[in-house]
ZASELO-124848 format. One line per 2 residues: number of its first residue (from 1); their letters; for each residue x, y, z of N, C-alpha, C. Coordinates in pm, whole numbers. Example, Ala and Ser with C-alpha at 12.3 -4.5 7.8 and 13.67 -1.06 7.14 Angstrom:
2
1 = as = 1319/-569/780/1230/-450/780/1320/-330/780  1285/-225/708/1367/-106/714/1290/3/787
***
This chain:
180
1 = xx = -558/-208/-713/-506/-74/-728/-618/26/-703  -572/136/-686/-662/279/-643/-605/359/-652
3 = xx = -711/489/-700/-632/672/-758/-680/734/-682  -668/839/-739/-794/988/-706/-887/998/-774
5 = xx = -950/905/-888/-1035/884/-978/-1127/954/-931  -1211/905/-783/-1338/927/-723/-1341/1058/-701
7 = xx = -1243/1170/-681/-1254/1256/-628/-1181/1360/-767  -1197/1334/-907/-1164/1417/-1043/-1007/1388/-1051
9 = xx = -942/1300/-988/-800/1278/-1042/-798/1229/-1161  -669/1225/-1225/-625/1131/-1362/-497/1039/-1322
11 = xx = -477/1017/-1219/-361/934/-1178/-385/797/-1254  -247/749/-1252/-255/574/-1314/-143/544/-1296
13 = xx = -159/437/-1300/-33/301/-1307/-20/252/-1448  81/253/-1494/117/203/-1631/177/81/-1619
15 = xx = 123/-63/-1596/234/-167/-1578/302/-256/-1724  362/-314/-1666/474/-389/-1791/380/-430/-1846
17 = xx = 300/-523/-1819/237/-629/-1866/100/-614/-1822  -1/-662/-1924/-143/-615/-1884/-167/-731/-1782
19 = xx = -243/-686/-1715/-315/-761/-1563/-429/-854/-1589  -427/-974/-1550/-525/-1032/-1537/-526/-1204/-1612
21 = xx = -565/-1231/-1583/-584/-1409/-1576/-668/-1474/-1614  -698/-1612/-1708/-801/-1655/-1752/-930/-1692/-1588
23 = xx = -837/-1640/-1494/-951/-1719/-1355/-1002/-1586/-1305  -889/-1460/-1292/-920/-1385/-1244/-871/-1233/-1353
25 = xx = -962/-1140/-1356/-943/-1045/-1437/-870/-947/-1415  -878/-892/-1283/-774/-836/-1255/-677/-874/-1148
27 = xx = -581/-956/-1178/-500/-1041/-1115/-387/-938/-1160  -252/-968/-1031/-116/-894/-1070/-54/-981/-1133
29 = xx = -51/-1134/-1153/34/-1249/-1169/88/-1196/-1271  88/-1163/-1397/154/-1120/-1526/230/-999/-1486
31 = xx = 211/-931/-1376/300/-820/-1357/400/-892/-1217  389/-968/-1168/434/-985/-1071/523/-1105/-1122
33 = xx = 510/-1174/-1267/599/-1281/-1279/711/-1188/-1365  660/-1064/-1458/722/-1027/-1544/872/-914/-1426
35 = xx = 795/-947/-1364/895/-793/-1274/943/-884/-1152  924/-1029/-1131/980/-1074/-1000/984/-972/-918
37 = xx = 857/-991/-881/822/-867/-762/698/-778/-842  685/-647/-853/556/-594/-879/623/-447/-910
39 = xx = 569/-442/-982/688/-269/-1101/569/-212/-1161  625/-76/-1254/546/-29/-1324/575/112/-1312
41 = xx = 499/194/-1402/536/370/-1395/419/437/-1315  423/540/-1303/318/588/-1191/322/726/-1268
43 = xx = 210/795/-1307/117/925/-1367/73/1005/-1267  114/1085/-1182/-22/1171/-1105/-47/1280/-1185
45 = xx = -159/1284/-1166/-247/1388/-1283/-357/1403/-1158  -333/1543/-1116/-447/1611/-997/-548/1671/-1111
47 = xx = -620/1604/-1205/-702/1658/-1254/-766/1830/-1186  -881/1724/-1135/-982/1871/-1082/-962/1849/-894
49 = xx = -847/1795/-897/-849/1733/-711/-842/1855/-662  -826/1901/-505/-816/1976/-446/-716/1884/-324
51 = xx = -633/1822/-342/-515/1798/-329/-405/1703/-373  -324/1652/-326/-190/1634/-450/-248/1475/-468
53 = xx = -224/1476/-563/-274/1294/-668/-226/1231/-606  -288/1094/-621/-231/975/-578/-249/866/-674
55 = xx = -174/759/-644/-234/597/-645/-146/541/-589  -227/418/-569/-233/290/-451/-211/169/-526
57 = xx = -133/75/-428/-163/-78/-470/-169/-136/-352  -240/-238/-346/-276/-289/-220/-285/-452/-203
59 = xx = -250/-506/-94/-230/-659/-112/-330/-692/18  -445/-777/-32/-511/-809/40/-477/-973/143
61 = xx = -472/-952/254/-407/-1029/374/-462/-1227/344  -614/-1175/321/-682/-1321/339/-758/-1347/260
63 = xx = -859/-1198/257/-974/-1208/114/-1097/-1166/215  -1242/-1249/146/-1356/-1220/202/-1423/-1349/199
65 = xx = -1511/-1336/346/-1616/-1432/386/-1689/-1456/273  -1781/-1558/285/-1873/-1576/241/-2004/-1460/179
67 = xx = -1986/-1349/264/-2097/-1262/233/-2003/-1130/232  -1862/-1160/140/-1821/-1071/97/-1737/-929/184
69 = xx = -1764/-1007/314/-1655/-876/416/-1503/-926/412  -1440/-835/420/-1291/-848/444/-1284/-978/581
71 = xx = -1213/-1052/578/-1109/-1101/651/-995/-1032/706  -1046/-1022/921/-902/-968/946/-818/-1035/979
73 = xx = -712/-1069/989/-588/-1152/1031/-475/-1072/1164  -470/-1175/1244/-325/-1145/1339/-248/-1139/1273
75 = xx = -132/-1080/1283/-18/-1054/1198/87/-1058/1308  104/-1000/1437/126/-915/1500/272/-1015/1567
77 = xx = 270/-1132/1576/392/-1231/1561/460/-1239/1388  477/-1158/1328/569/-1068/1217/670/-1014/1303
79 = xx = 623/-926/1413/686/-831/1470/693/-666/1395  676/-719/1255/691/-575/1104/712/-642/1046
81 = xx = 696/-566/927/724/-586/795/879/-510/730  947/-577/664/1060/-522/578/1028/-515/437
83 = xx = 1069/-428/398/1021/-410/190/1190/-391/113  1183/-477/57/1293/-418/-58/1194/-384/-168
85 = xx = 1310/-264/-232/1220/-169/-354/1312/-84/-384  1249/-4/-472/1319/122/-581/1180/190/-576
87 = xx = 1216/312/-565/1105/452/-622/1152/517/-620  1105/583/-760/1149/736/-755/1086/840/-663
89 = xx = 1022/810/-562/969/936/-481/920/852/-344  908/958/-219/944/888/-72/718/829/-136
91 = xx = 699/715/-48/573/677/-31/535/636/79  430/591/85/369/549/244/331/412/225
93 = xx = 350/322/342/310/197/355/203/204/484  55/146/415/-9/194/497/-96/17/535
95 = xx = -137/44/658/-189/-87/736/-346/-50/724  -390/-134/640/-594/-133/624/-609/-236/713
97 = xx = -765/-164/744/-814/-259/858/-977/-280/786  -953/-302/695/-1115/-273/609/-1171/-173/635
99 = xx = -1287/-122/539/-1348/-18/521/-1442/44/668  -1492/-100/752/-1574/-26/833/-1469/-28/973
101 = xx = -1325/-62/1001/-1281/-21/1099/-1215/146/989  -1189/167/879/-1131/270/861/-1165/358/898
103 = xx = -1301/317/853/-1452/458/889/-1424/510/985  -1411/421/1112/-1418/473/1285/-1258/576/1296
105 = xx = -1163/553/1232/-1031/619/1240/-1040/754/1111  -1185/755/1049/-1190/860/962/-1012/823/892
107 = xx = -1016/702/823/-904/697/738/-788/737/752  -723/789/865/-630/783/935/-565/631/981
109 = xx = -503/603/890/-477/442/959/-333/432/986  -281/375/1073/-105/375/1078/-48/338/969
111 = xx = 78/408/941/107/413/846/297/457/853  384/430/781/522/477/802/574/531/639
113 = xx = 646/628/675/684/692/524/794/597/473  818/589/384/937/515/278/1002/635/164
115 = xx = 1186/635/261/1216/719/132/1256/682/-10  1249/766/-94/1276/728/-245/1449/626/-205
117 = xx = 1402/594/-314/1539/483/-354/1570/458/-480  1641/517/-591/1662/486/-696/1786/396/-707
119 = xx = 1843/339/-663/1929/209/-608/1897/113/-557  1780/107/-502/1738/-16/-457/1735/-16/-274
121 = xx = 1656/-3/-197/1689/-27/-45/1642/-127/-36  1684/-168/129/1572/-302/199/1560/-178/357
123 = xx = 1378/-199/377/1378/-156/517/1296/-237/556  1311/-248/706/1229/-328/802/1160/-221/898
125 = xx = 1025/-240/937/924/-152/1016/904/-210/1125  924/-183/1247/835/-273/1370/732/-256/1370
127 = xx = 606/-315/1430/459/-247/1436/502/-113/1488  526/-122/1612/531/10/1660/549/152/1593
129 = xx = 632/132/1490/675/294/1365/579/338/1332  449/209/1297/344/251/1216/241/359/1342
131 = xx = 263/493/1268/161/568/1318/68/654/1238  -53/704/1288/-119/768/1215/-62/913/1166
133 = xx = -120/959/1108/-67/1069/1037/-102/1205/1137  -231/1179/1175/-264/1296/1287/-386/1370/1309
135 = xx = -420/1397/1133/-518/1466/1105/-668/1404/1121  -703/1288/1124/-828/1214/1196/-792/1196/1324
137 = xx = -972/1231/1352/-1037/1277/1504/-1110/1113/1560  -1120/1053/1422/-1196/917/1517/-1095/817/1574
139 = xx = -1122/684/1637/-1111/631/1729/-915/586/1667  -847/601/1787/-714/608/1758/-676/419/1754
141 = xx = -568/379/1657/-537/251/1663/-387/281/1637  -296/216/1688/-186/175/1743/-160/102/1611
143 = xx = -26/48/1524/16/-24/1475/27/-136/1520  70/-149/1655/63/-287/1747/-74/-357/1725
145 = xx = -183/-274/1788/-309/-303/1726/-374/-320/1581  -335/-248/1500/-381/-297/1376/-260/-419/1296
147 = xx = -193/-484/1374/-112/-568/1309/-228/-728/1341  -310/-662/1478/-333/-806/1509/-492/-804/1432
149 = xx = -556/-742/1386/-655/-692/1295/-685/-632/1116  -548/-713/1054/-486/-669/916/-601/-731/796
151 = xx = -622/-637/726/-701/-675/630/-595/-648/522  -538/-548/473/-464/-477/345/-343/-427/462
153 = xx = -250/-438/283/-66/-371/316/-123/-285/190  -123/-139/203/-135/-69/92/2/38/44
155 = xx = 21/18/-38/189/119/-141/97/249/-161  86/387/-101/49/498/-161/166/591/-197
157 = xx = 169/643/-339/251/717/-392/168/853/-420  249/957/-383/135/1077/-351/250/1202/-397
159 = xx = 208/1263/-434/289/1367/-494/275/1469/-561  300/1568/-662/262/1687/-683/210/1675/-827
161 = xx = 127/1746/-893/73/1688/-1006/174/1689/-1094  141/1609/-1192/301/1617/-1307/386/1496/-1252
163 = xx = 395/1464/-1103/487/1419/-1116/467/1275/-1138  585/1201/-1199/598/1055/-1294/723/994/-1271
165 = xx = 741/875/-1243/846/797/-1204/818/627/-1244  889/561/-1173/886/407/-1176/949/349/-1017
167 = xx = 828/227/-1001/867/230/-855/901/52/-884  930/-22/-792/946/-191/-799/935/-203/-635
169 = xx = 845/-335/-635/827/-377/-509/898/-466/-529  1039/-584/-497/1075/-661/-516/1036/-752/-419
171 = xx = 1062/-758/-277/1007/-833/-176/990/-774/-30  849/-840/4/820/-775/119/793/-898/182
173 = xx = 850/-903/319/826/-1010/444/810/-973/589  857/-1071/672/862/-1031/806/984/-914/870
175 = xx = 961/-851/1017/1063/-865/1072/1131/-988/1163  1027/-1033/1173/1075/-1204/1238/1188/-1282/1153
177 = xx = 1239/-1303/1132/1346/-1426/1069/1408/-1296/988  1406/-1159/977/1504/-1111/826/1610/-1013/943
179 = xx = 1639/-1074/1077/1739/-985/1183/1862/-1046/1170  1951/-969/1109/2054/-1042/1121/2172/-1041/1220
***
């Protein structure tokens, strides 16, 4: 998970169940068995930010080498990704490529909006939807391209301060095999 901490936010995630594992400390497994799938309430609190709060959850693709760098992975025979979920407010599903390809895209990474769903949707993304947002000047990457270079699937919920809801990731997979 990730806020606006670094930059004077008070955002948080409130989950069902506290996180973490006699192997690993901060593990989702206790939130992810308790919620079949991955739930919880969401706080934005723009403390001292100078723009609207956030937080993140993020699912890392493979992990890290030996000396601790991300692992990137092809993905790109997925074709996309589909998410079933509930939120109370639209969010972004965003494609990481680790920290030092982010750098070069100045954090602009492709990315597709998700609207709120308090009923429950299922959507499917082709690579192709995923685009950048606009506002970074460094080196441009394609969703096509960052599917075959995937480090992180990141959930950003971003919104106006004050605002508070409950979101559920129930399941996220391919677009390969979920066409009916």
């Amino acid at each position: 998970t990730n806020s606006d901490s670094s930059d004077g936010g008070e955002s948080r995630i409130i989950w069902p169940e506290r996180p973490g594992t006699e192997y690993d400390a901060v593990s989702l497994d206790p939130i992810i068995d308790y919620c079949n799938g991955l739930c919880g309430e969401f706080r934005l609190d723009g403390g001292r930010l100078s723009y609207d709060p956030f937080v993140e959850i993020g699912f890392i693709m493979v992990g890290q080498d030996s000396n601790g760098m991300d692992i990137a992975v092809d993905v790109s025979n997925w074709e996309g990704i589909c998410i079933q979920y509930t939120a109370d407010i639209a969010f972004k599903l965003l494609l990481d490529l680790g920290d030092s390809v982010n750098k070069t895209m100045e954090y602009d990474v492709p990315m597709v909006n998700i609207p709120k769903s308090y009923a429950g949707a299922n959507r499917c993304f082709l690579w192709r939807d995923f685009q950048r947002a606009g506002w970074g000047r460094g080196t441009h990457i394609t969703g096509e391209e960052a599917a075959k270079q995937l480090v992180k699937i990141r959930f950003k919920l971003q919104s106006k301060d004050g605002t508070a809801g409950y979101f559920s990731i129930i399941s996220l997979g391919t677009v390969k095999g979920n066409r009916k």
